[in-house]
C-alpha positions as CSV (number, residue, x, y, z in Angstrom):
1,X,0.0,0.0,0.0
2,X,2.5,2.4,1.0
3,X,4.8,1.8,-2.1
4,X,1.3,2.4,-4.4
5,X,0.8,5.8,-2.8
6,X,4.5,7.0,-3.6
7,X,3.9,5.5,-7.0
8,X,0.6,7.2,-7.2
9,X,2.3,10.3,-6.3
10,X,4.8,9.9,-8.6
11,X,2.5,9.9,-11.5
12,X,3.1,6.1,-12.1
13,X,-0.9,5.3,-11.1
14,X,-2.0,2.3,-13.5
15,X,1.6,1.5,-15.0
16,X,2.9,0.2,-12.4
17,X,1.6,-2.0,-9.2
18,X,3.3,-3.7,-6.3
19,X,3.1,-7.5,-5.1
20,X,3.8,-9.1,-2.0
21,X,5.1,-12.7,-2.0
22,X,8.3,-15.0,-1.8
23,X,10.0,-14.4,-5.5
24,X,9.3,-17.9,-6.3
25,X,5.7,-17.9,-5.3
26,X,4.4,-14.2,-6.3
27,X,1.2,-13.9,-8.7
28,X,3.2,-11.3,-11.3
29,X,0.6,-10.8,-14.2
30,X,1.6,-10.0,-17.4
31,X,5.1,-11.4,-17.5
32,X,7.8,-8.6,-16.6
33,X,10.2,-8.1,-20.0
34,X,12.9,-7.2,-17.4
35,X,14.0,-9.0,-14.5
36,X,16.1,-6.8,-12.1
37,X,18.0,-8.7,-9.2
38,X,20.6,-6.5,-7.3
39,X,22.1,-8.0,-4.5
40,X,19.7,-11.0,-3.8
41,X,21.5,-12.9,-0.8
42,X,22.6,-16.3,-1.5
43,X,20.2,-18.5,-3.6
44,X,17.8,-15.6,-3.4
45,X,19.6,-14.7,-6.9
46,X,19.1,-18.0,-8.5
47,X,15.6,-18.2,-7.0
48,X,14.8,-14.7,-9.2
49,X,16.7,-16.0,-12.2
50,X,14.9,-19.3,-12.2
51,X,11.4,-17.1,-12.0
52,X,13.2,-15.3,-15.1
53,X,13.1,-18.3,-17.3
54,X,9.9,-19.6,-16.4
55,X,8.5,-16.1,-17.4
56,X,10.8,-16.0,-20.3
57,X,11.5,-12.5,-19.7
58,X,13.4,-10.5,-22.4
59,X,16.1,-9.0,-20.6
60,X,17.4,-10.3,-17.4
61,X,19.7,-8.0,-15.2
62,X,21.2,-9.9,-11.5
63,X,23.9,-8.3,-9.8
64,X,24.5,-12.0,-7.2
65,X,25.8,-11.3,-3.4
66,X,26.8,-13.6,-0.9
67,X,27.5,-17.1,-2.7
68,X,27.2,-19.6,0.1
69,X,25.6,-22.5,-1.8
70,X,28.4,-23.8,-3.7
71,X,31.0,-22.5,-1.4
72,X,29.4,-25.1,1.3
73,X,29.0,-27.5,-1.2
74,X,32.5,-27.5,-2.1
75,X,34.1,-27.9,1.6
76,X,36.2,-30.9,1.6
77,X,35.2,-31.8,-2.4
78,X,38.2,-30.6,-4.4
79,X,39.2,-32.6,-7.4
80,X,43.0,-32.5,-8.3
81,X,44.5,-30.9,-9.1
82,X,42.9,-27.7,-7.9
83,X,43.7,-27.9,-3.6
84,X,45.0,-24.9,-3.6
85,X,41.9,-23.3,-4.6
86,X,39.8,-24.1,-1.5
87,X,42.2,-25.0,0.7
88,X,42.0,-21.4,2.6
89,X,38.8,-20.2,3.6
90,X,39.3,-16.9,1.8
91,X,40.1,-18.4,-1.6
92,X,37.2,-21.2,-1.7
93,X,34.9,-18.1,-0.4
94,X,36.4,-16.2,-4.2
95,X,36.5,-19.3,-5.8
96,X,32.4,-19.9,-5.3
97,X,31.7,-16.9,-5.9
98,X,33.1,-17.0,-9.8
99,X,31.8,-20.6,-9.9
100,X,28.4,-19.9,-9.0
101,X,28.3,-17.1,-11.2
102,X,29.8,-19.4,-14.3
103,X,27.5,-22.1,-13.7
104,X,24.1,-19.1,-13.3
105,X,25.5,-18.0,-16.7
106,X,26.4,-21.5,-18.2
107,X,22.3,-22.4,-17.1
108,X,21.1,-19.6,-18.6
109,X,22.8,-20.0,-22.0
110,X,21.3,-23.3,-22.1
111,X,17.9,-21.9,-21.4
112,X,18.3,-19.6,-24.7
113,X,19.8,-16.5,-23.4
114,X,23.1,-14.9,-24.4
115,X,24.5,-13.9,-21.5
116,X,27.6,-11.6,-20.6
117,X,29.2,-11.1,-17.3
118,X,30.6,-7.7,-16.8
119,X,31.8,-5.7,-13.4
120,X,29.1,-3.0,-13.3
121,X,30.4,-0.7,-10.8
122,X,34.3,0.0,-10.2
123,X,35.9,-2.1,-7.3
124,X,37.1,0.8,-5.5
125,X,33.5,1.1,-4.8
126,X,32.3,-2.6,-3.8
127,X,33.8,-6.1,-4.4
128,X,30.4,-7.0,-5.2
129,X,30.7,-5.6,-8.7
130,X,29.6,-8.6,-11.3
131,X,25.9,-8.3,-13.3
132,X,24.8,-11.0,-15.1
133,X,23.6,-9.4,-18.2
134,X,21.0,-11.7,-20.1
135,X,19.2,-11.4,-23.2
136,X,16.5,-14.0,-24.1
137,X,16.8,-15.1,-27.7
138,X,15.5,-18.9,-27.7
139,X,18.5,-20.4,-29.1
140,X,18.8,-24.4,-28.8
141,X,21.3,-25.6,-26.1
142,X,24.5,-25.7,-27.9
143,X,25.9,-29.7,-27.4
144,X,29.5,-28.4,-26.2
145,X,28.0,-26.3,-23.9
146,X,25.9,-29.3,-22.4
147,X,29.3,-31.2,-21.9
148,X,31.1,-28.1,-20.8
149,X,28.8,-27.8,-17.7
150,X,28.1,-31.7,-16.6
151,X,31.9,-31.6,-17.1
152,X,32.2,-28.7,-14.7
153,X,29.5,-29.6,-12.1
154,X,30.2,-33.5,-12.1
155,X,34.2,-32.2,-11.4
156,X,33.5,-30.2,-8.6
157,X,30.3,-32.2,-7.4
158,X,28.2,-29.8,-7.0
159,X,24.3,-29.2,-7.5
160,X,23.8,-24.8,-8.2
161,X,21.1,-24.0,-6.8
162,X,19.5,-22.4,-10.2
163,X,19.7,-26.0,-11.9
164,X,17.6,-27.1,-8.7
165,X,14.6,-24.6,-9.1
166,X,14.6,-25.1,-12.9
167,X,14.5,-29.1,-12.2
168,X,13.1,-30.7,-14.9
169,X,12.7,-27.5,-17.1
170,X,16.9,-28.0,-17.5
171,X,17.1,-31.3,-17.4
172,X,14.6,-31.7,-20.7
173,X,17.2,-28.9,-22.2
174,X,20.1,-30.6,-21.4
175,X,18.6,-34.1,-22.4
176,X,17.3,-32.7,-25.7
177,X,20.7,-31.2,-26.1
178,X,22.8,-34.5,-26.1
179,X,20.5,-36.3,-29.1
């Protein structure tokens, strides 16, 4: 109600409305062309990126924060030769992060997008500076692709959390995509 009024105020009445729900869950009628996600904690990112795909939405914008998914997921799974890389708390912290954001962007390629990953903001400013910048097109799952990313999640034996919310919706791309 109170976000309405400003809107109202704002000379936004009818173009615009607010809903409240879980970002899985909420009734959003029609289907937004954009999907904005800027700092979405956690799985909160894949949760709005999965809701993207589902809605097939145009243009996709999700600056990620806090990747603790994977970086759990990867405590004490390291294939070699890569112990180095999580070994220190610090570095599998980093590590996850560009993982999780490599396998949101490998998912979403799959899912027709064409996706780029850019720092948005300078780092002097924030070390949470990556968007995931994702343009729907409806191109077929490219084949090397496919093997690119079992490759990399069967490696690393891990499960991101946006191939879990897709579910079945990825697995029939990925199925499809290997004949």
């Amino acid at each position: 109600d109170r976000n309405t009024k400003i809107g109202e105020a704002l000379g936004w009445a009818g173009r615009m409305r607010f809903v409240e729900g879980t970002i899985g869950a909420a009734a959003v009628e029609p289907a937004p062309h954009l999907l904005l996600a800027l700092h979405a904690c956690d799985t909160a990112t894949d949760d709005a990126l999965a809701r993207a795909v589902e809605w097939e939405s145009p243009v996709v914008l999700a600056a990620p924060c806090c990747h603790h998914d994977v970086q759990r997921q990867l405590a004490g799974v390291t294939p070699a030769p890569y112990g180095p890389l999580t070994r220190h708390g610090i570095l599998r912290e980093r590590f996850a992060d560009v993982l999780t954001d490599a396998l949101r962007a490998a998912i979403l390629r799959l899912m027709g997008y064409r996706v780029e990953v850019v720092e948005f903001v300078a780092s002097a400013h924030t070390p949470r500076n990556t968007l995931l910048r994702a343009v729907r097109t409806g191109a077929a799952a490219d084949p090397a692709l496919v093997r690119e990313y079992r490759d990399l999640i069967e490696s690393w034996g891990v499960r991101p959390a946006l191939a879990t919310r897709l579910g079945d919706r990825l697995d029939h791309v990925l199925d499809r995509a290997n004949g």
